[in-house]
ROPAKOL-49440 format. One line per 2 residues: number of its first residue (from 1); for each residue y, z, x of N, C-alpha, C. Coordinates in steps of 0.001 Angstrom, whole numbers. Layout:
N
NUM = Y Z X Y Z X Y Z X ~ ...
# end
This chain:
249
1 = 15613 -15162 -2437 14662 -14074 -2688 13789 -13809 -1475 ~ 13328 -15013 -571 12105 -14462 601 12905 -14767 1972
3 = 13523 -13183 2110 14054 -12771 3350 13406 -11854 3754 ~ 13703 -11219 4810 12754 -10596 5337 12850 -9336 4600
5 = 13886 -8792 4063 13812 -7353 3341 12807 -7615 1638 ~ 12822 -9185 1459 12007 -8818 110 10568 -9088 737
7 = 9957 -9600 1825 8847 -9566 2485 8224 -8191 3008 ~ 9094 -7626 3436 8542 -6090 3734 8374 -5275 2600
9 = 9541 -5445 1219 8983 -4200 401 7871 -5576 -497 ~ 7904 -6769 -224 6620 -7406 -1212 5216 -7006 -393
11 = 5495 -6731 889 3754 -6378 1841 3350 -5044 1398 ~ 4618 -4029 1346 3695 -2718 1163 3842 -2716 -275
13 = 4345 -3521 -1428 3832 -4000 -3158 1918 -4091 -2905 ~ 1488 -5131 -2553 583 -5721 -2499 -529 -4887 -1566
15 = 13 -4184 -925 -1194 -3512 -14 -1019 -1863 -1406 ~ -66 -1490 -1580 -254 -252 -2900 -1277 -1051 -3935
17 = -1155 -2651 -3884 -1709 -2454 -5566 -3751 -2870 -4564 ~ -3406 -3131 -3624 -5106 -3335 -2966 -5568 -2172 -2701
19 = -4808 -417 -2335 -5639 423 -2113 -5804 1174 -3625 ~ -5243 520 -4693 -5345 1057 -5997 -6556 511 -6307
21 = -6855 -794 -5910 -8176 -1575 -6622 -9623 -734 -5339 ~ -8981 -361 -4850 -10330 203 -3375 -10640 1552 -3781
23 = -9781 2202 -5002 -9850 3534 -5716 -9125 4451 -5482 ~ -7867 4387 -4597 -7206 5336 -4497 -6494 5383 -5436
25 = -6290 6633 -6316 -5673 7103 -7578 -3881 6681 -7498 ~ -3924 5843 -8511 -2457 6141 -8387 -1544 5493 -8433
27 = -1834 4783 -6774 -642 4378 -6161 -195 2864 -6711 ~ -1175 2113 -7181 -1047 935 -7820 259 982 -8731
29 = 268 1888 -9398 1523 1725 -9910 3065 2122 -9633 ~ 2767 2025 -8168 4246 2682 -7538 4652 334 -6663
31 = 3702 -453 -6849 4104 -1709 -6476 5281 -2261 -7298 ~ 5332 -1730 -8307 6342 -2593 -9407 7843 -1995 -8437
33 = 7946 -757 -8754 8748 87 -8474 9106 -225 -7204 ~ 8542 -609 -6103 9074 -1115 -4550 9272 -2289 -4710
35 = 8509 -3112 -5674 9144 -4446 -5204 10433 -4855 -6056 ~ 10800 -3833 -7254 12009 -3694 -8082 13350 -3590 -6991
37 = 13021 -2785 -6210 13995 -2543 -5022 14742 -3992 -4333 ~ 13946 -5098 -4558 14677 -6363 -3778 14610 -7286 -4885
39 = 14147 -7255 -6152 14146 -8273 -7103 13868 -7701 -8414 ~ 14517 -8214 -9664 13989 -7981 -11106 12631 -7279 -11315
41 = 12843 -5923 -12139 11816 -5871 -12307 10890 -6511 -13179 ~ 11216 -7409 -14128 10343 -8174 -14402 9961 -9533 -13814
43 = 10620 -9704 -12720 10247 -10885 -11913 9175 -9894 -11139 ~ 9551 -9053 -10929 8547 -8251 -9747 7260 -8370 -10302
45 = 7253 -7838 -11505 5986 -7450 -12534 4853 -8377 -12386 ~ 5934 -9776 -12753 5289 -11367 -12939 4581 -11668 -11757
47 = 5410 -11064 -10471 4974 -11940 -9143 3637 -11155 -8940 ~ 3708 -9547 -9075 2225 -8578 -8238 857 -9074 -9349
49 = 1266 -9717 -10659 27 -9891 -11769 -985 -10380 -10820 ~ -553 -11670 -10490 -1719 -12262 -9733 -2317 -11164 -8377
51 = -1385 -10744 -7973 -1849 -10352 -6818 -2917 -8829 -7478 ~ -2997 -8363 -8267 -3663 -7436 -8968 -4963 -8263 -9278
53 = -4799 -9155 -9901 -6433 -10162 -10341 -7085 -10663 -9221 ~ -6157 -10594 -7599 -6875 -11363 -6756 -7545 -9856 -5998
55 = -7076 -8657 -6521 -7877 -7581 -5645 -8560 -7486 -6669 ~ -8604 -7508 -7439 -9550 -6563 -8408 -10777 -7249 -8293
57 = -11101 -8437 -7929 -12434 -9273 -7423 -13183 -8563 -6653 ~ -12452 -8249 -5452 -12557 -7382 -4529 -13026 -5956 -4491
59 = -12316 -5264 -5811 -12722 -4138 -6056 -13830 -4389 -7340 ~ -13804 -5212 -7634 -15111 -4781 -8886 -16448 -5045 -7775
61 = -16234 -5906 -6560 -17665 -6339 -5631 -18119 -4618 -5051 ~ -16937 -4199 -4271 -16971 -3057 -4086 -17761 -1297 -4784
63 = -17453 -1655 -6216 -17512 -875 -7301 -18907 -1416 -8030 ~ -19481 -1705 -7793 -20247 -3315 -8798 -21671 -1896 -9201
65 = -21831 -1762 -8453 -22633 -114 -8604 -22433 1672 -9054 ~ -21037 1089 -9453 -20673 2993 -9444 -19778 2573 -10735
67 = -19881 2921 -11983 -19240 2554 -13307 -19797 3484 -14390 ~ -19142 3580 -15425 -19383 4283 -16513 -19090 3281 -17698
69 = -20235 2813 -18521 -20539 1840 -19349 -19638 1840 -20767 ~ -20218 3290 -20940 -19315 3780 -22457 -18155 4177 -22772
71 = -17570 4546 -20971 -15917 4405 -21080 -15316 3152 -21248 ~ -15825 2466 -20095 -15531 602 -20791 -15378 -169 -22091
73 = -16999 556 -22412 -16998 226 -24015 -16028 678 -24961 ~ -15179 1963 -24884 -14326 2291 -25292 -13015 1904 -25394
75 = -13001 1942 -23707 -11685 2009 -23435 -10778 438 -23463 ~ -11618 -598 -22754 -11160 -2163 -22785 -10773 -2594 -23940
77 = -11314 -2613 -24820 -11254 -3495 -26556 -9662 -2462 -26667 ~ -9237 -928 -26829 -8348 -592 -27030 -6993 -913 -26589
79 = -7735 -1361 -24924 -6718 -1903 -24202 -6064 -2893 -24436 ~ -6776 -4130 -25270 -7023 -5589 -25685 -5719 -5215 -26688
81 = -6307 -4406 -27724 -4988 -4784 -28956 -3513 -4161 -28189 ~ -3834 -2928 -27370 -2562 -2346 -26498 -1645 -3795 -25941
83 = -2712 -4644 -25126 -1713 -5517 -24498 -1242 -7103 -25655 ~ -1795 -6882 -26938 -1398 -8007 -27845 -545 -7324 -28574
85 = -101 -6181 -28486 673 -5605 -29450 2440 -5381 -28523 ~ 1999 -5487 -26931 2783 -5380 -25883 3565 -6581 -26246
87 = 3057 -7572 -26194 2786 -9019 -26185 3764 -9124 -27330 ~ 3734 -8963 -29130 4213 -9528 -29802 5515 -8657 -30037
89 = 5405 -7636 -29318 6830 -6850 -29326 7584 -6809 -27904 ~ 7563 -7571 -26973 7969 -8057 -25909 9653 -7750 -25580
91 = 10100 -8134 -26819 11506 -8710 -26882 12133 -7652 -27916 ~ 11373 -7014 -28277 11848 -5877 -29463 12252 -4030 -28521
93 = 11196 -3899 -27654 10771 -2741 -27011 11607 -2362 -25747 ~ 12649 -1866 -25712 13666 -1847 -24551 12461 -1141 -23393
95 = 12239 -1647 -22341 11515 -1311 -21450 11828 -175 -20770 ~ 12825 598 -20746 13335 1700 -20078 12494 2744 -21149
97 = 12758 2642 -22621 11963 3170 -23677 10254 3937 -23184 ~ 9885 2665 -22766 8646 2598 -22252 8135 3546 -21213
99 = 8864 3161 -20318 8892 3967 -19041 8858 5142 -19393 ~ 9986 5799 -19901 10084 7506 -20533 9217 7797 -20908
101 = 8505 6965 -22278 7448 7757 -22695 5993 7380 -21500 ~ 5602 6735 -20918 4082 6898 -20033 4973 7879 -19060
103 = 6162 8214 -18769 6250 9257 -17488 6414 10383 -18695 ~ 6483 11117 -19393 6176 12181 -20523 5184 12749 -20261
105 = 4498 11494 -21046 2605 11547 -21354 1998 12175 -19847 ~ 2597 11462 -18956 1654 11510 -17537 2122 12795 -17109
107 = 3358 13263 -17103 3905 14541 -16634 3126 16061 -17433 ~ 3422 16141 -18975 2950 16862 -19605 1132 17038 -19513
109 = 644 16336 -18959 -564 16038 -18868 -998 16773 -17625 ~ -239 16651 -16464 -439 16622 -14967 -192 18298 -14949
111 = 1357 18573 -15797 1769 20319 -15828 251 20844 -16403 ~ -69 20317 -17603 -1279 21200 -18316 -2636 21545 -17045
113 = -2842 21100 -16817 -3687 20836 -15501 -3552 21641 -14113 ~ -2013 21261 -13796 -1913 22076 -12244 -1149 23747 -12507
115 = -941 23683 -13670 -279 25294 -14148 -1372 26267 -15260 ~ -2556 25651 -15644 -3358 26235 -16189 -3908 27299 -14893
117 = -5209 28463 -15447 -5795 29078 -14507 -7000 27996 -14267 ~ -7157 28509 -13485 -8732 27947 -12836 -9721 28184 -13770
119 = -10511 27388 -14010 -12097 27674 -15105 -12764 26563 -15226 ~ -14198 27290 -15142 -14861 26086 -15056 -15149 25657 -16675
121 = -14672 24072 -16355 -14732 23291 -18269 -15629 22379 -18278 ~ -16933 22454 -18744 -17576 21332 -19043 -16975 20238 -19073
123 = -17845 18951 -18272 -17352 17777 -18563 -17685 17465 -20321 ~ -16226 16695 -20730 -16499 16137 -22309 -17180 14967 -22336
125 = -17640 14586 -23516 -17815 13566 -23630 -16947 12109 -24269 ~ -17254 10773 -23655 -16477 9791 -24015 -16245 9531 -25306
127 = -15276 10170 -26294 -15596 10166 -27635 -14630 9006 -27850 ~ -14975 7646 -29172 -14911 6561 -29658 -12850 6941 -29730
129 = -12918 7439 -30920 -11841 7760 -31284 -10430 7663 -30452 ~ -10332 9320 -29325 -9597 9438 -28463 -9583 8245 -27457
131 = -10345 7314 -27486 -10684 6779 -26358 -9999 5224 -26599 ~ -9505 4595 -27958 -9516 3242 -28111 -7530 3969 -28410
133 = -7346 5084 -28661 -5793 5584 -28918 -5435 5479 -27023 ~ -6062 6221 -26082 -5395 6350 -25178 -5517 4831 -24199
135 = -6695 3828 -24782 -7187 3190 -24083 -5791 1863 -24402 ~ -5805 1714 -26058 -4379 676 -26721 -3438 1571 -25904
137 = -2498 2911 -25422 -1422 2979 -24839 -911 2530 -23444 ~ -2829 2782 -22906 -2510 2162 -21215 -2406 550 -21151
139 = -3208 -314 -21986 -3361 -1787 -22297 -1318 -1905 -22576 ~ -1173 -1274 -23484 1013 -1358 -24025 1458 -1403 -22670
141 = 1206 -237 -21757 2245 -21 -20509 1604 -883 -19565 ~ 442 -1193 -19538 5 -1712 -18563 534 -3046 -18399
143 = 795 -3828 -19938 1546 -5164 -20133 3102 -4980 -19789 ~ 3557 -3923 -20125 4986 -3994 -19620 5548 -3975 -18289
145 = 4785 -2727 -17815 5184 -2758 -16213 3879 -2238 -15542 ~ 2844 -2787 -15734 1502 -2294 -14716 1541 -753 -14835
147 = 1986 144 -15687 1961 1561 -15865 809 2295 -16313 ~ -249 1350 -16522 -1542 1636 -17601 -2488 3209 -17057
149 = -1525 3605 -15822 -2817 4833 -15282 -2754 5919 -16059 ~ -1296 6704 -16312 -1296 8215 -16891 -1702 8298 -18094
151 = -1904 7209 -19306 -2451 7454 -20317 -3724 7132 -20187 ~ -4564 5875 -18872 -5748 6244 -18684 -6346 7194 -18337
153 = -5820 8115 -17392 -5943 8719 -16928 -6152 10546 -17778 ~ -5133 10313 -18683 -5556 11410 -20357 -6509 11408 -20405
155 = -7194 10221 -20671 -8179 10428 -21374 -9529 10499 -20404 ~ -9823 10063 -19424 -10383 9981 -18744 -10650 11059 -17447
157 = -9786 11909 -17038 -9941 12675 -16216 -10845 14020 -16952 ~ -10779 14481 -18395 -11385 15475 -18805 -13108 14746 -18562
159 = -13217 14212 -18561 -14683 13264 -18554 -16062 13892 -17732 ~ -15295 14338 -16713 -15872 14844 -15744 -17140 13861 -14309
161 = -16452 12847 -14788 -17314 11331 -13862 -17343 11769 -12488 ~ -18089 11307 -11697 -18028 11873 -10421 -17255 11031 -9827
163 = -16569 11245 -8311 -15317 10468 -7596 -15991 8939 -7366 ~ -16535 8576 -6918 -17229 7427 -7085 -16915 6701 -8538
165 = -17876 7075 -9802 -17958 6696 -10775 -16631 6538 -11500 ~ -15936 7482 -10866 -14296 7932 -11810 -13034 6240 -11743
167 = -13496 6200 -9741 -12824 4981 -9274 -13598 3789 -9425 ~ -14963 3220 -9534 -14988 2291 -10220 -15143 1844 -11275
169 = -14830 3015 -12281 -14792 2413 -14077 -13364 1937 -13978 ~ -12468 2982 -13288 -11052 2555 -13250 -10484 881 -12619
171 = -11298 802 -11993 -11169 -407 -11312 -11598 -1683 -11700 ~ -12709 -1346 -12757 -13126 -2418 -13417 -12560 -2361 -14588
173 = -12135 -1419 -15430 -11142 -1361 -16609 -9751 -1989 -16194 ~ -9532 -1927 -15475 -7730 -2631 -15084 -8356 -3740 -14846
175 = -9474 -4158 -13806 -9769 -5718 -13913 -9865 -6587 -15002 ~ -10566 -6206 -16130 -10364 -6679 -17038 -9619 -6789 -18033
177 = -8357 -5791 -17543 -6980 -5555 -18533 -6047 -6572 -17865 ~ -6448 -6962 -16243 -5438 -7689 -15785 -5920 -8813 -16288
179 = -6920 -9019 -15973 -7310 -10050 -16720 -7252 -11100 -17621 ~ -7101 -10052 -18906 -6428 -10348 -20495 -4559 -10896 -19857
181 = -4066 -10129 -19738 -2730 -9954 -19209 -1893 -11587 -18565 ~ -3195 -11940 -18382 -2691 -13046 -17600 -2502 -14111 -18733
183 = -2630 -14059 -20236 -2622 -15384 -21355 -1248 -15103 -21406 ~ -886 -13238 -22167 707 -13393 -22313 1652 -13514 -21171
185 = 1202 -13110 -20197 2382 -13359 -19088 2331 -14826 -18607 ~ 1603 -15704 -18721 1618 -17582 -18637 2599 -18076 -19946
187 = 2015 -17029 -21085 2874 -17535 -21971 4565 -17613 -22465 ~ 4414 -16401 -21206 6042 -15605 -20994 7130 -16399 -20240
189 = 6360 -17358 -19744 6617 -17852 -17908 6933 -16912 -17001 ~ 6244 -16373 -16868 6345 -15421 -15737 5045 -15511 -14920
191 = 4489 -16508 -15379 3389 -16833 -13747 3927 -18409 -13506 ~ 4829 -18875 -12399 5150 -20063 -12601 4471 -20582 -10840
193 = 4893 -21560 -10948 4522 -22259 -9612 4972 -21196 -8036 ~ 5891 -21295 -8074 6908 -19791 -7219 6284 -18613 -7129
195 = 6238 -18183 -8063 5362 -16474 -8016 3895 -16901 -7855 ~ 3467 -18061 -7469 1766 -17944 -7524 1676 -18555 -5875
197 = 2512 -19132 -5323 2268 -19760 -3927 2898 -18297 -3239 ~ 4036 -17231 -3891 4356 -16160 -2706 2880 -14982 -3128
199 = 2132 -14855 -4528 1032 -14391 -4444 -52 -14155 -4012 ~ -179 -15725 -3358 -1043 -16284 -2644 -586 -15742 -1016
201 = 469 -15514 -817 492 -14749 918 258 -13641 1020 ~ 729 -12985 -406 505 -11284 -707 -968 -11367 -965
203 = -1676 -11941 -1432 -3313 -11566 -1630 -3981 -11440 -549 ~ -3287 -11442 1015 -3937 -11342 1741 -3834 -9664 2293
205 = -2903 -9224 2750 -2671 -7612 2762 -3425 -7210 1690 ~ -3135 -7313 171 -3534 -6734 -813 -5290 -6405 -353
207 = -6032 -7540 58 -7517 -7255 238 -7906 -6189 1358 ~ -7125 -6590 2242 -7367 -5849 3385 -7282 -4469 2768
209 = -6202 -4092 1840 -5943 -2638 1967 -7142 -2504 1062 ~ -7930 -3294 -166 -9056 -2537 -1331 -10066 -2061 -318
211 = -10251 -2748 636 -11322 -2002 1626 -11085 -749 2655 ~ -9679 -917 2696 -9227 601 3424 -9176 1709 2652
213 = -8849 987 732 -9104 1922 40 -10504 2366 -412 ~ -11068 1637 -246 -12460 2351 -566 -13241 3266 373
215 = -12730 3010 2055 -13062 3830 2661 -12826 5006 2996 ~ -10904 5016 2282 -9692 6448 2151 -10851 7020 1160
217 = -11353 6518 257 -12023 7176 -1252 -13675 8290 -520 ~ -14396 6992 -225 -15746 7593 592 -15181 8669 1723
219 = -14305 8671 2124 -14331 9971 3456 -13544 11496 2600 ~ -12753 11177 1675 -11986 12132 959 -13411 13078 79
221 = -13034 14118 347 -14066 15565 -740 -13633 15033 -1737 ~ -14724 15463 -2469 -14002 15807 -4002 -13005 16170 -5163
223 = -13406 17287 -4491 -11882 18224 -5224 -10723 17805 -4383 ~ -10559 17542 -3358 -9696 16968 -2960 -9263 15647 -3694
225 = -9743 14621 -4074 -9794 13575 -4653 -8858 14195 -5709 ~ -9650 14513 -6572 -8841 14881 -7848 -8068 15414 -7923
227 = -7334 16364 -6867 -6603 17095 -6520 -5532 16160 -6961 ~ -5552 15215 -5827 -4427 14246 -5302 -4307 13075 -6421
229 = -5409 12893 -7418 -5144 12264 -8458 -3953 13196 -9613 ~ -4372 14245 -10072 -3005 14581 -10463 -1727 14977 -10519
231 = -1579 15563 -8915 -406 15402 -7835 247 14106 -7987 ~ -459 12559 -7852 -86 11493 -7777 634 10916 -8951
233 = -211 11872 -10452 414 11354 -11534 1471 12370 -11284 ~ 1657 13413 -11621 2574 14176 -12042 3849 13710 -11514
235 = 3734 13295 -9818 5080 12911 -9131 5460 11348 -9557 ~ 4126 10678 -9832 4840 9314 -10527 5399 9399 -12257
237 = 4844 10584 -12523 5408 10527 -13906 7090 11422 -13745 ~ 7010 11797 -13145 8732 12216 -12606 9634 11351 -12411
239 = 8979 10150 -11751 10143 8565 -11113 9977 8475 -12543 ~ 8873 7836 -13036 9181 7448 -14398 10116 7981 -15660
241 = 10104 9045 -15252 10971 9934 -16934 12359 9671 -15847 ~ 12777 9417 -15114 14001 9362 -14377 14098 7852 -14576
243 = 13478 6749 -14226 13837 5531 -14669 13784 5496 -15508 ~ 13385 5896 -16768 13144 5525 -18320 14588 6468 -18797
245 = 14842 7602 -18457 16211 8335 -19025 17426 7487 -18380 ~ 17357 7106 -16755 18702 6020 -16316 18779 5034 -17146
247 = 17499 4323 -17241 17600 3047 -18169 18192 3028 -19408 ~ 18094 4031 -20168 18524 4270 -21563 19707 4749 -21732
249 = 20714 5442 -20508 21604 5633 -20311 22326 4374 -19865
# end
């Protein structure tokens, strides 16, 4: 497994999932998917976990000031039963299944958005309800293959949070989803001795990049920001409905 071709796509794994924790929209979940390219994707999955809990330290220090309380409050606990429900249907849930539907959700979501007219829409508010439904779907995908953004991202982009606030609720909501994540995947064996000593080389790129990402975040406009947040889903929800339809084929 550690030749030099699974070292190069495991460096730029680990530096995608460090400029995801630094706030750049997105890309965190394109690590599974590159490091699938030289190994299992559920070995892949197993190996970036840690390396996700060792940025997200990083990014919550970063973020530790810019958060939205009542999305948290919402959104985490939903996430909680999302990833115990991931958890006890593990072995039931063909994972290609999976894939299709968060690249759907994220696509149909991304069209509504970049093909509507222009208008200005009040930001909504964090309502209880919508918020523990979209919050349990990202916690499901997020346990299967780190996919947890486009259904966070539902619910959360109408919100109207400012770019700052937007990337560190996000950053501290996956911290604490990776978090959780880490009982069933120990329990899975999929954090074993092996995937935690090659984690441990990847946690080092991974940091470097949360701080390049936080500085890609602070120099980027606004609307630009968001721009490129649903550009980012829409084209990752495209790989996805294409791996989730191959898979099932």
């Amino acid at each position: 497994m550690e030749d030099l071709g699974f070292w190069a796509a495991a460096v730029v794994a680990a530096a995608l999932v460090g400029m995801s924790k630094g706030g750049v929209p997105v890309v965190g979940m394109l690590g599974v998917p590159v490091l699938a390219l030289v190994i299992n994707p559920v070995m892949a999955a197993g190996l970036l976990l840690p390396v996700y809990v060792v940025s997200d330290i990083f990014g919550l220090y970063a973020y530790r000031h810019a958060w939205d309380g009542r999305v948290l409050a919402i959104v985490v606990p939903g996430a909680v039963v999302g990833i115990a429900v991931g958890w006890a249907t593990a072995s039931m849930v063909p994972e290609a299944a999976v894939t299709l539907l968060v690249g759907v959700i994220g696509l149909a979501f991304a069209a509504n958005i970049l093909l509507r007219k222009p208008a200005v829409v009040a930001p909504k508010r964090a309502e209880v309800a919508p918020g523990l439904f979209w919050g349990g779907l990202a916690g499901f995908t997020s346990f299967v293959s780190h996919a947890g953004a486009p259904p966070y991202q539902v619910y959360t982009l109408p919100l109207g949070m400012t770019k700052a606030v937007f990337a560190g609720t996000t950053t501290i909501a996956f911290a604490m989803i990776n978090a959780v994540k880490l009982i069933p995947y120990y329990a899975l064996g999929q954090l074993n001795p092996g995937n935690l000593k090659v984690a441990a080389v990847l946690a080092l790129p991974a940091v470097i990049a949360v701080f390049a990402g936080v500085r890609l975040v602070q120099l980027m406009p606004e609307k630009l920001f968001f721009r490129l947040v649903v550009w980012a889903l829409a084209l990752i929800s495209v790989k996805l409905v294409w791996d989730g339809v191959a898979g099932l084929i």
